[in-house]
N, C-alpha and C positions, 0 to 999 in steps of 0.2 A: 083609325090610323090618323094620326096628326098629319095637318095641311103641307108643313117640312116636308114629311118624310113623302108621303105622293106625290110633290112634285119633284124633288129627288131619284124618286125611285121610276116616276113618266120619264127623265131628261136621262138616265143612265138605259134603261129601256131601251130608247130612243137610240141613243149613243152604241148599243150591243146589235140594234139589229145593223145599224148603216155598215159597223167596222166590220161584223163577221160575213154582212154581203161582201165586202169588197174583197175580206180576206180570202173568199172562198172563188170569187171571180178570178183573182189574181192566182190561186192555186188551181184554177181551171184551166187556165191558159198557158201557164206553164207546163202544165201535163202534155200539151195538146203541141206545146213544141216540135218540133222534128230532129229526130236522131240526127248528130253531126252542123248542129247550128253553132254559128260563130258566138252568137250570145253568152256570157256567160253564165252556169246553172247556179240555180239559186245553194246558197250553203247550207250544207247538211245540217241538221237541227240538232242544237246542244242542251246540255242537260238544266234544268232548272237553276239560275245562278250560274252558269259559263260564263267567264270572260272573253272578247274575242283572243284569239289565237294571236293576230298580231296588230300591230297597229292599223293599216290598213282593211281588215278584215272587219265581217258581221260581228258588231258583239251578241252577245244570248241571242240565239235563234230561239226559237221553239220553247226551250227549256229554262230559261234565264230564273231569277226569282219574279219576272212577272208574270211570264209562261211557259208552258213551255211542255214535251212530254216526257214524263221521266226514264231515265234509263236505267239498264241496271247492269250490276257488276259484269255479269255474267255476257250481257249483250255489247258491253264498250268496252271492257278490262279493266275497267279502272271506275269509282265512283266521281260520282259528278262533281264540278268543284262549286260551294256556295258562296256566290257573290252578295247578296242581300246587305243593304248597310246594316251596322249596326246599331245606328238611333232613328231607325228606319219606320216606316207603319207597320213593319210585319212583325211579329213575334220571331225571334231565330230561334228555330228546335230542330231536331235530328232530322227529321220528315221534312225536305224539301215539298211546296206547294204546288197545286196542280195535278192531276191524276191524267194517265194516257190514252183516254177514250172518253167519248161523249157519253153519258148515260142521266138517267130518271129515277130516283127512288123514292117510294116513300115507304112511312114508315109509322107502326100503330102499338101502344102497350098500354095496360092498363095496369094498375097496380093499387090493393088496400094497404093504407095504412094511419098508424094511431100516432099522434102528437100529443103529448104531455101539456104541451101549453102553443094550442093554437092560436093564440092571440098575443103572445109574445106581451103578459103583461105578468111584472113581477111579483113574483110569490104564488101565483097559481100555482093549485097543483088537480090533477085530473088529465084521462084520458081524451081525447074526441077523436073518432073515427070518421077516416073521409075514404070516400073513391078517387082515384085520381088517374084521368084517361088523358092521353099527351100521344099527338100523331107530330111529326116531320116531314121534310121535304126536301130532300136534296136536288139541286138540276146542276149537272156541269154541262160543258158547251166546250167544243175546244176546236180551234184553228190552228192553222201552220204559227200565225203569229200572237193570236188572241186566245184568252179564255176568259169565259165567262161564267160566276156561279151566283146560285141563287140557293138563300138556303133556310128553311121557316119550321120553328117550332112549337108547338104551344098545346097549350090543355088548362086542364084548371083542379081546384080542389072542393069534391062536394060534399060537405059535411053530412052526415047523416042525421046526427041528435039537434043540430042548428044550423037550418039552410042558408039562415042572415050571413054566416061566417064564409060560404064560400065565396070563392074569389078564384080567378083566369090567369093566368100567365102568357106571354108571348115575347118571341125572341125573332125577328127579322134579321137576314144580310145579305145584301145584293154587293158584288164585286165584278172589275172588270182589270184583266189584267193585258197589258200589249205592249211586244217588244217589235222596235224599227230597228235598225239599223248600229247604230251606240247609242239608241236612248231605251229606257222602260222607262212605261207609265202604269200605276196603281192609281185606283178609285173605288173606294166601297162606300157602303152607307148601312150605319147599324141602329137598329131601332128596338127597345127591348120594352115590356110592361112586366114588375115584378111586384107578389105583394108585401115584399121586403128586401133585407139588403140583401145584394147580390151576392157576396163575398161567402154566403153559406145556402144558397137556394134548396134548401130541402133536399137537399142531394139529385136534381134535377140534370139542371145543367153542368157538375163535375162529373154526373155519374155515363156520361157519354150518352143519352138517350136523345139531343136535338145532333150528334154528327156521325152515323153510323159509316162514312164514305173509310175512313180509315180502317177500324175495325172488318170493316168487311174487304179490305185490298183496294181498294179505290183509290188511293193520294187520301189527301189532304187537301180538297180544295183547295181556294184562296189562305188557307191559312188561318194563323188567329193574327189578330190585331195586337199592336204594342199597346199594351195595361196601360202606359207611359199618356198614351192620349187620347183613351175610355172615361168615361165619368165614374169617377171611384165612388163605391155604395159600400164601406167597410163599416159600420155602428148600425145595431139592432138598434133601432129606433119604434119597433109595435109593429105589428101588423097592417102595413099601409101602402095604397099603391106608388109604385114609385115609376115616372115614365122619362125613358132615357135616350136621347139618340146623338150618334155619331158620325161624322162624316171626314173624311179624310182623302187628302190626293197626292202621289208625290211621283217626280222625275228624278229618272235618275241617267247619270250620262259620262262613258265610259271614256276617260282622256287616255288614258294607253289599257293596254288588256291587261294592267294588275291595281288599277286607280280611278277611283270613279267619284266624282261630286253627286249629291244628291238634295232635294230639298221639297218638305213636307209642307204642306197647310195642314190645319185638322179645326173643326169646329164641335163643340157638345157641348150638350144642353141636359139640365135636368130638372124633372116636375114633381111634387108632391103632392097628394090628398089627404096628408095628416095634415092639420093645423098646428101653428107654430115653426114647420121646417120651410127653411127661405130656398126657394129654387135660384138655380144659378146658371152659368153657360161661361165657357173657356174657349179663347181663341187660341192658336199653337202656329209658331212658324219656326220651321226650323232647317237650318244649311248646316253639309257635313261633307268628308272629305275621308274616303275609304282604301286603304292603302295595303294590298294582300301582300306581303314580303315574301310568303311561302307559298304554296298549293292551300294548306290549313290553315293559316295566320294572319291575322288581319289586326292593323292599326289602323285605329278612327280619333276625327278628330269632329268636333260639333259644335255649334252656338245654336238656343233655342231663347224663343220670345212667347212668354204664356199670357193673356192678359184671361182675368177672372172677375166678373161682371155679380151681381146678386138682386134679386126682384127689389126694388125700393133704391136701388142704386146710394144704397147708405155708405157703402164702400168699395173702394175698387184696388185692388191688386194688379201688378206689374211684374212678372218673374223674368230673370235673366239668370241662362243655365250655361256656362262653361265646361265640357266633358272630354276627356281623354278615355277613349277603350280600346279592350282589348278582346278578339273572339280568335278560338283557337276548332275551327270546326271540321269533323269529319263526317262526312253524309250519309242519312241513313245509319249513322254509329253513335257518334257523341257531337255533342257543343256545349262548349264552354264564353260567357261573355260575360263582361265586365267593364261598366262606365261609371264613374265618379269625376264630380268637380265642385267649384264653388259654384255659390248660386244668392243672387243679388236680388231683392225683391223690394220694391217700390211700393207704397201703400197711402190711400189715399181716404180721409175720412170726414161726409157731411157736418159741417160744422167747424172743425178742426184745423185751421190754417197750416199750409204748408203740407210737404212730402215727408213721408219718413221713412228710415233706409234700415236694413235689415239683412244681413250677412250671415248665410246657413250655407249648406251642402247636398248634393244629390249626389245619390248611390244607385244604383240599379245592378244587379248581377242574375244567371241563370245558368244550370245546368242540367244539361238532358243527355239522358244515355239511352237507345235502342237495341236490345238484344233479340237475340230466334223470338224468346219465348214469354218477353216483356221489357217493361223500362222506366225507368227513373226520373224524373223531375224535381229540382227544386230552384225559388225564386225567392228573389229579396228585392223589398224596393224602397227608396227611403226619395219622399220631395216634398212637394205643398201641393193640395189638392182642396178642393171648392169647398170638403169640410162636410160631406155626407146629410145639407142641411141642417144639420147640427148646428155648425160654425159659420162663420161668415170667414173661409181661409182657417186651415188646418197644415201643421207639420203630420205628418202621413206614414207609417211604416209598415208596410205587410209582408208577409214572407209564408209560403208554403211548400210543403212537399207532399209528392202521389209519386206512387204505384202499383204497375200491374203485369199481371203475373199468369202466364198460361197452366193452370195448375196440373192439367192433364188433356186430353183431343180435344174432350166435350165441357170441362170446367176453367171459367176463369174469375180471378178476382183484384180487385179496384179498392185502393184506401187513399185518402189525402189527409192530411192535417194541416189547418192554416191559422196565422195567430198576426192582428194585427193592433194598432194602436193610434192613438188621435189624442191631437192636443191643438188647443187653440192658439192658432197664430201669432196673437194678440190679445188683451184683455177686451180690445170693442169687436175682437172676431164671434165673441163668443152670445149666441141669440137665445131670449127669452123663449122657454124660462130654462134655460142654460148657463143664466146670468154668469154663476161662480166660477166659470169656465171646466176647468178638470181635463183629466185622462180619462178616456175610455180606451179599453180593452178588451178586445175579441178573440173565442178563440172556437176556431170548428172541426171537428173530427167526423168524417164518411166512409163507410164500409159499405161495398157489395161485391156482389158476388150470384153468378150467374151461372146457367148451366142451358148449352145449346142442342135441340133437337134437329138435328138435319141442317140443312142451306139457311131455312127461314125465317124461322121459332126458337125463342130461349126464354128461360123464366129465372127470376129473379129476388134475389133478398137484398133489403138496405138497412143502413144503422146511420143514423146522425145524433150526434152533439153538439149542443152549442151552449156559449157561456159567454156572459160580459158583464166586464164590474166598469165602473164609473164612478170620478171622483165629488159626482153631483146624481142625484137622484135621476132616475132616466126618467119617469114620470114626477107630474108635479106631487110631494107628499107622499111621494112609492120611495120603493128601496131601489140602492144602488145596484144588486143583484138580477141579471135576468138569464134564464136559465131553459132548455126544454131539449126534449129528445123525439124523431121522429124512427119510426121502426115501420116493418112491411114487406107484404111480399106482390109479383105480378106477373103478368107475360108479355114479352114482344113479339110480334109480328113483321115483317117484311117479303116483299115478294124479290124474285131475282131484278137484279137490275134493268131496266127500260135501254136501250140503246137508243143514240141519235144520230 
């Protein structure tokens, strides 16, 4: 584990055991009150994403999007309302964050299967069969005011006919979520080792296998992260390890109970073991201004500041992002968002005298829908991102759609397709032996499909595709073409939830 990321993850530690004492002393003592005391009792705890009720009241108790315990239709009458900004750290999806009890899971599967081209070099053709054993970790932690998740996945892939070939994977995310009074505060820290791009991970990490808390009734922990300020890994670039971390913190603070300001830091970083891909790191700050007009309807408004750093400090990037959105969300049902603006980037180059200025746009939209018996996702993102090592700065487009689908008590099934795109910045964005710059284009298709035994046990089939052409050889003197499919079947394990 990188030197970052443990001392990150010692000071957040740190930082969960002091606030959940206190939380828990101060919900001690409140208990312990006496019937008929002038004091006034603390407010009932609202749903994940509450506004306060009025100006002078709590905003998000319990439930806000920092924390909170969720309710449901049937216990309030009414679904919770989602406050979360919309250029926010959080991803906004139908599943407000946070689950309503403390618990421990972990989690174990194992699963065979063949890749047509394990080494992701092009023109291969042939089978290699590997084992692949991947355990989890879920921990939630929940207070009146806090929650805290911890959450670890990893395994690795071990070839049979060529042991040289395998390779480990790991996915870290430590979060802390706490609502005062009209403020919440969000802090996570994501640290990932993959031994390729993320954007198709062998059907690993889309196929649900590091976050069982949802699928088994749990919440959604902490949430996913906004894509927005993860280190984008969209270009099959070989079979190489790539090491990624994330950290993020952001306040938000409620000016009347339908209006709230908010503002992000984010820092990530990324490392490569191929030779030739230039590591890079992005700093993000961002103020925004959240305006519900309805119960479901919200206007935002945002200015973000991206600076984009590269090992050799040959170039440096500047982004400035103006956005107007729009989310129209009903919880636990649908969400819809929508931000676009101009976006001004600054560019700066060893050698080179002087700034040069650059006028493009940023898109971002998402929709998600939850029904009984499955649900729908899809996302678009259109910005400038570090350029997947590739590039030195990349115009950036990815866009994908999942779903899944209760097929029957004991059958369900999972498919996404994702398709993205990269082009170089600039003509000196683009790094040897990249020289000629070009387009690359990706595109990934995943199927599975499971079948559960009891509470515990389920066994599993997968399909992946992947493909990407490029307008410059992706190896030096290879073809523009790289291509491969992984196939397989497995079982997973879990025992019932641990309480806390």
């Amino acid at each position: 584990m990188p030197g970052r990321l443990r001392t990150t993850l010692a000071v957040m530690l740190l930082g969960w055991v002091m606030s959940t004492a206190g939380v828990r002393a101060q919900d001690s003592s409140q208990e312990q009150q006496p019937a008929g005391s002038s004091a006034q009792s603390p407010a009932t705890p609202q749903t994940s994403g509450t506004a306060p009720s009025s100006g002078s009241a709590a905003p998000p108790g319990l439930q806000n999007p920092i924390a909170g315990q969720p309710q449901t239709e049937t216990e309030q009458g009414a679904a919770p309302t989602d406050t979360r900004p919309l250029a926010g750290a959080q991803a906004i999806t139908p599943t407000l964050p946070s689950a309503g009890r403390s618990f421990l899971i972990p989690s174990f599967s194992i699963w065979e299967g063949g890749d047509t081209n394990s080494q992701l070099v092009p023109g291969y053709s042939g089978v290699s069969v590997a084992a692949i054993p991947v355990a989890s970790l879920d921990l939630h932690d929940m207070g009146r005011h806090n929650s805290f998740d911890l959450t670890y996945g990893g395994g690795g892939f071990l070839f049979e006919s060529n042991w040289s070939r395998s390779a480990a994977f790991d996915d870290f995310l430590i979060s802390d979520q706490y609502t005062a009074r009209r403020w919440n505060f969000f802090i996570s820290d994501r640290g990932t080792y993959l031994p390729e791009s993320a954007l198709g991970f062998q059907g690993i990490g889309f196929a649900g296998v590091f976050n069982n808390t949802q699928a088994l009734g749990l919440g959604s922990g902490s949430g996913q992260l906004n894509s927005v300020y993860t280190p984008e890994q969209s270009i099959l670039t070989g079979y190489a390890g790539t090491l990624s971390e994330t950290a993020i913190a952001q306040v938000q603070y409620f000016l009347t109970p339908r209006t709230s300001l908010s503002a992000v830091g984010a820092f990530g970083y990324q490392e490569y073991t191929q030779e030739g891909l230039t590591t890079s790191n992005d700093r993000f700050g961002v103020l925004s201004i959240d305006h519900q007009f309805t119960p479901t309807e919200t206007l935002s408004f945002s200015y973000s500041i991206m600076q984009i750093r590269f090992s050799g400090g040959s170039v440096a990037l500047s982004d400035n992002v103006w956005r107007v959105g729009y989310g129209h969300r009903v919880t636990n049902h649908f969400t819809l968002t929508l931000l676009a603006g101009p976006e001004l980037t600054y560019s700066a180059v060893r050698g080179v005298f002087g700034v040069m200025e650059r006028l493009n746009w940023f898109g971002q939209g998402s929709l998600g829908y939850q029904g009984e018996r499955g649900g729908v996702t899809l996302r678009y993102l259109h910005y400038l991102t570090p350029g997947s090592g590739v590039f030195q700065g990349a115009e950036t487009s990815i866009a994908s759609f999942a779903v899944n689908r209760e097929l029957s008590r004991t059958w369900t099934g999972y498919a996404s397709v994702s398709w993205s795109t990269n082009t170089a910045f600039s003509s000196y964005s683009a790094t040897t032996p990249y020289a000629a710059g070009g387009r690359f284009n990706y595109e990934y298709f995943n199927l599975r499909l499971s079948h559960h035994f009891g509470r515990s046990t389920r066994v599993f089939a997968v399909y992946e595709l992947q493909h990407q052409s490029s307008g410059v050889p992706i190896t030096v003197g290879g073809s523009r073409l790289l291509s491969g499919q992984v196939f397989g079947a497995g079982i997973e394990w879990h025992p019932r939830p641990f309480g806390l």
